[in-house]
Structure formats: structure tokens, C-alpha cells
GUVO-931348 format. One line per field, with one value per atom (N, C-alpha, C, O, CB): residue number from 0; chain; atom name; x, y, z. Coordinates in Angstrom, 3 decimals, always signed. Glycine has a CB too. Layout:
# GUVO-931348
k: NUM_... .
c: A_... .
a: CA_... .
x: X_... .
y: Y_... .
z: Z_... .
***
This chain:
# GUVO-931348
k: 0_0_0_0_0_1_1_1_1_1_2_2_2_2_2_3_3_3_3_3_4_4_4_4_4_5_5_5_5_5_6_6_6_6_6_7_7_7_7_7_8_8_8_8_8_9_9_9_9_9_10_10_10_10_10_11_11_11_11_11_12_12_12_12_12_13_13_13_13_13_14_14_14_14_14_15_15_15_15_15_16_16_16_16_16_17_17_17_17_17_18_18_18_18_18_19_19_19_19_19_20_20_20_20_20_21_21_21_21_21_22_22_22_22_22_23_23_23_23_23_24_24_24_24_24_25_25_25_25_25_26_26_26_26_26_27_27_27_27_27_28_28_28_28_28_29_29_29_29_29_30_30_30_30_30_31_31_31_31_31_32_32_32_32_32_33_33_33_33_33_34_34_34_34_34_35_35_35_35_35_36_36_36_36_36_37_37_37_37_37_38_38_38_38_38_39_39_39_39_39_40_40_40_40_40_41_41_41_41_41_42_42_42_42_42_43_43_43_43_43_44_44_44_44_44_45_45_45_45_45_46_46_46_46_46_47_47_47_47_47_48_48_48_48_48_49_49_49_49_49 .
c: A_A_A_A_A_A_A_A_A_A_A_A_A_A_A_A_A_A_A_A_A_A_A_A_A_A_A_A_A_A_A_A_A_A_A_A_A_A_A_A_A_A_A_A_A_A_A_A_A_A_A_A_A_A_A_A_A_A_A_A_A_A_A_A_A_A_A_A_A_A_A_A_A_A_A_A_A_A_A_A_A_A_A_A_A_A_A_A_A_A_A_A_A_A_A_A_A_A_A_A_A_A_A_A_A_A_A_A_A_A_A_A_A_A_A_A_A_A_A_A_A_A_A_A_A_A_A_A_A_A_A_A_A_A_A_A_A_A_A_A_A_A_A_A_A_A_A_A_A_A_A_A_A_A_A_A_A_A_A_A_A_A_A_A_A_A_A_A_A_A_A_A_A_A_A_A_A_A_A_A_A_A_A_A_A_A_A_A_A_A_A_A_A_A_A_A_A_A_A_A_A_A_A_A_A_A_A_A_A_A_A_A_A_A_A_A_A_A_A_A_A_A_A_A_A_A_A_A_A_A_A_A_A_A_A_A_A_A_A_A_A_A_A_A_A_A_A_A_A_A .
a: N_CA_C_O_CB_N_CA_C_O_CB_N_CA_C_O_CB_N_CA_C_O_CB_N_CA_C_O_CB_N_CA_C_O_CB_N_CA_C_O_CB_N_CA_C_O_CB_N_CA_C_O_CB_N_CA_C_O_CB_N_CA_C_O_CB_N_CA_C_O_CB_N_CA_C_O_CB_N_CA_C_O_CB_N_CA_C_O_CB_N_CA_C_O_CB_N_CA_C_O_CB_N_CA_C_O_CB_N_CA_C_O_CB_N_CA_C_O_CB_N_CA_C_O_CB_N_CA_C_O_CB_N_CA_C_O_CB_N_CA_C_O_CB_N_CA_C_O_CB_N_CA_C_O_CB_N_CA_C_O_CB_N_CA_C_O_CB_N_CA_C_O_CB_N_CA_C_O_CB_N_CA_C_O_CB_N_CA_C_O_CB_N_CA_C_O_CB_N_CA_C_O_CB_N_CA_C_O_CB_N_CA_C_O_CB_N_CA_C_O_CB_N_CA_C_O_CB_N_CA_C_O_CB_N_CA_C_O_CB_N_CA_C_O_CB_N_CA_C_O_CB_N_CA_C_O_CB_N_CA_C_O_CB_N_CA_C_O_CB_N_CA_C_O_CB_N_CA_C_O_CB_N_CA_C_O_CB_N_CA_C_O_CB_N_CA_C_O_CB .
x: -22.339_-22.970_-21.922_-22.009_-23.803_-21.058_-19.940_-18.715_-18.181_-19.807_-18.107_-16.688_-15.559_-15.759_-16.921_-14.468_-13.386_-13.356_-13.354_-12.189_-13.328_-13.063_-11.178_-10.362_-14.677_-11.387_-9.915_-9.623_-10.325_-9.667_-8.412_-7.914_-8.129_-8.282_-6.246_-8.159_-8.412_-6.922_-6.104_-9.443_-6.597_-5.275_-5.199_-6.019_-4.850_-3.899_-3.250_-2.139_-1.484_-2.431_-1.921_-0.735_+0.337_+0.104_-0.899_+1.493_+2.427_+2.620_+3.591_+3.068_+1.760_+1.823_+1.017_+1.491_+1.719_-0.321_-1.186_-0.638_-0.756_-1.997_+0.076_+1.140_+1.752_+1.854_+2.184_+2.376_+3.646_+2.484_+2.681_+5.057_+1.306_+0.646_+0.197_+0.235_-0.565_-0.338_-0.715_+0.144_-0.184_-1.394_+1.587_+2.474_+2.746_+2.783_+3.628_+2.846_+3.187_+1.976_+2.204_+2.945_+0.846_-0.403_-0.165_+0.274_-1.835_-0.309_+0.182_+1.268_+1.144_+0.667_+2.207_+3.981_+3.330_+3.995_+6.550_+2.487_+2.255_+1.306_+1.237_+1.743_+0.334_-0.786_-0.157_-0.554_-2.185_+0.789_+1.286_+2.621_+2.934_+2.211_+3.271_+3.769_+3.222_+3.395_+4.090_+2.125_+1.086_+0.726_+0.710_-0.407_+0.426_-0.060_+0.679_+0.234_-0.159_+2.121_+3.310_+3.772_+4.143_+4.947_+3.650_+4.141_+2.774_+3.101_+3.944_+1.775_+0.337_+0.431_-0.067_-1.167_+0.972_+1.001_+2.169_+1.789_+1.143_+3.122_+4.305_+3.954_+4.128_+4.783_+3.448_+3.001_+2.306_+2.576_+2.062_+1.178_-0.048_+1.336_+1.711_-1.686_+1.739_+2.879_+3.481_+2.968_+4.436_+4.337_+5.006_+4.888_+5.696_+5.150_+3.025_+2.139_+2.459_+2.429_-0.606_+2.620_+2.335_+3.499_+3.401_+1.995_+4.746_+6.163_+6.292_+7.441_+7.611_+6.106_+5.748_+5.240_+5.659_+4.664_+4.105_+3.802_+3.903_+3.660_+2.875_+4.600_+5.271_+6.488_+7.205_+5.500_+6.684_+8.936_+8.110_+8.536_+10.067_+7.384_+6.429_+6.318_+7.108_+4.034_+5.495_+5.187_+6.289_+6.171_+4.157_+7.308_+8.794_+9.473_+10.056_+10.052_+9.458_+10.081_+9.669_+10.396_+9.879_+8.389_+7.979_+7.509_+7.105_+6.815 .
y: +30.530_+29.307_+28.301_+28.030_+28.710_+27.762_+27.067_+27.711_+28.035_+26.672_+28.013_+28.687_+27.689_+26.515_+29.109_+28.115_+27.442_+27.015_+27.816_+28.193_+25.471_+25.322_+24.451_+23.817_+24.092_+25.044_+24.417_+23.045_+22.046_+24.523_+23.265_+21.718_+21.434_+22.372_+21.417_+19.878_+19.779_+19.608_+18.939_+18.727_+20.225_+20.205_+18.924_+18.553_+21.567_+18.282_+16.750_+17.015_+18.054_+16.252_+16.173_+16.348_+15.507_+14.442_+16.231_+15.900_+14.925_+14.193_+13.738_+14.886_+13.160_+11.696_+11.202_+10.227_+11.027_+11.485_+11.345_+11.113_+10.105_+12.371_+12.485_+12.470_+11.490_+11.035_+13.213_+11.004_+9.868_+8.447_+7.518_+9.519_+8.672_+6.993_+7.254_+6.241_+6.228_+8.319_+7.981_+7.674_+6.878_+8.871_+8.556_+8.218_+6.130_+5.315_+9.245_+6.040_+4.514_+3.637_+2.814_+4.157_+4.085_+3.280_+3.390_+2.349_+3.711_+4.584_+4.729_+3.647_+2.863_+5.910_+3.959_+3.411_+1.583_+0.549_+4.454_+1.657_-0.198_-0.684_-1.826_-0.837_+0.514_+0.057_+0.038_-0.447_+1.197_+0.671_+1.345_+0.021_-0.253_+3.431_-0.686_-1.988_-2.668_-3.015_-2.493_-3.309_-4.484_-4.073_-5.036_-4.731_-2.955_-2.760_-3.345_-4.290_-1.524_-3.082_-2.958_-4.786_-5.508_-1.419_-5.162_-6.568_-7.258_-7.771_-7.023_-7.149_-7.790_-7.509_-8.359_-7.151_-6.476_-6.081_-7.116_-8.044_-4.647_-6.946_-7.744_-9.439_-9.965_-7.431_-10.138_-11.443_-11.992_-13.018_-11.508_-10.837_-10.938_-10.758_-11.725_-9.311_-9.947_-9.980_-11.376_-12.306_-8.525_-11.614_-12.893_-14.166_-15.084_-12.997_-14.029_-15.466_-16.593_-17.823_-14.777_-16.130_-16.480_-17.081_-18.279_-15.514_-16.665_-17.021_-17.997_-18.364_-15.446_-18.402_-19.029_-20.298_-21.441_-18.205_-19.798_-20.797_-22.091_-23.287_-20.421_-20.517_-21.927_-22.396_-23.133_-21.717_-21.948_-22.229_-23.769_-24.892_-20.253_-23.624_-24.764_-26.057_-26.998_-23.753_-25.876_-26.965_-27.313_-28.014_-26.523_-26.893_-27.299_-28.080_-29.121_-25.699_-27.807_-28.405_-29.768_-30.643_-27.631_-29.874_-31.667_-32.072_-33.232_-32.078 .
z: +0.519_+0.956_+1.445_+2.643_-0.178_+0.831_+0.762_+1.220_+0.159_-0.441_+1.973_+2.717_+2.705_+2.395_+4.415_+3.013_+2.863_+4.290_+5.225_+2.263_+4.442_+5.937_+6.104_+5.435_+6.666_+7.513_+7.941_+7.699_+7.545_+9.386_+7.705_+7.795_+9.220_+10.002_+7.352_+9.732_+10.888_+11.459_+10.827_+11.125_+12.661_+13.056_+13.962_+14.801_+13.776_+13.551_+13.454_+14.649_+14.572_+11.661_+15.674_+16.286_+15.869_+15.297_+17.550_+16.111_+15.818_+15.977_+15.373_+15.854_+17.140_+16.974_+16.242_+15.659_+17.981_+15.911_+15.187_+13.698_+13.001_+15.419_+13.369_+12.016_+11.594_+10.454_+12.078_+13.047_+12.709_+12.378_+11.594_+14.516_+13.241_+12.952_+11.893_+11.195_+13.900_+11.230_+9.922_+8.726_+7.847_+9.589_+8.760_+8.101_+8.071_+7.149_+8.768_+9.214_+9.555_+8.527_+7.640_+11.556_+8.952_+8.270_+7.099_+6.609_+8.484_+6.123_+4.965_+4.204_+3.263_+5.121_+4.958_+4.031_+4.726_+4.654_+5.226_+5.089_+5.166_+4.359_+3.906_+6.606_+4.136_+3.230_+1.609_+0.550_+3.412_+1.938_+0.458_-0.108_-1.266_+0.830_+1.428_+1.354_+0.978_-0.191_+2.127_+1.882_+1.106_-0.225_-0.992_+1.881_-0.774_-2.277_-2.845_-3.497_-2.906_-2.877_-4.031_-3.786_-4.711_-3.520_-2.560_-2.140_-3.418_-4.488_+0.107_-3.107_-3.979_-5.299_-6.038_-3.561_-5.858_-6.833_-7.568_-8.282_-6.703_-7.403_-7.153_-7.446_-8.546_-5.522_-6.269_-6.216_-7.587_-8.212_-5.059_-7.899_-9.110_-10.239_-10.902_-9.141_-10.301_-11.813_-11.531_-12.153_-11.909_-10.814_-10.616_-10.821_-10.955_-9.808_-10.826_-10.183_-12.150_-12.104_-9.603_-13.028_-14.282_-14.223_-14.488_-15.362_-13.940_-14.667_-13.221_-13.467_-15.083_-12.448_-11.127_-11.614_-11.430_-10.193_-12.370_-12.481_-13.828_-13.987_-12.103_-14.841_-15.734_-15.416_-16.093_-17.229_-14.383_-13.592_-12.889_-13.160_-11.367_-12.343_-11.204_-12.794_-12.861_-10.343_-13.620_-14.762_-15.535_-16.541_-15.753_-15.156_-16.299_-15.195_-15.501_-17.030_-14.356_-13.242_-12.937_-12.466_-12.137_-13.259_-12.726_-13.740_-13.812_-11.480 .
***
């Protein structure tokens, strides 16, 4: 009922834009991720300060 189907074949530019999309989506994650850890000690560095 169910067969093994192909992968769909990708050309190598195709390859390279998805690679690109990836390592940016995967930037913004780690950049956001990053910001959200940060945002606390930010913001008691911000209330000692004034």
C-alpha cells in the first residue's frame, strides 16, 4: 500500500539556497535565544545604574 518514495532531487543551487535559509533561520534563533537569556541581567545592570 505504502512504498518507499524518492527523495525529490535538489539541484545545487537550490542546495546552496536552502543551506543559506537554514544557517539564517538557525542565526536569528540563537541571536533571540541569546537576547531572551540576556534580557534579566540587562535589566537589573539598567536599575543599578540610575
Amino acid at each position: 500500500m505504502f512504498g518507499f518514495q524518492q527523495a525529490p532531487k535538489v539541484t545545487e543551487a537550490e542546495a546552496k539556497e536552502n543551506r543559506a535559509a537554514v544557517k539564517s533561520s538557525f542565526t536569528t534563533f540563537l541571536a533571540i535565544v541569546a537576547f531572551v537569556r540576556a534580557a534579566p541581567f540587562v535589566v537589573e545592570y539598567v536599575k543599578e545604574a540610575f
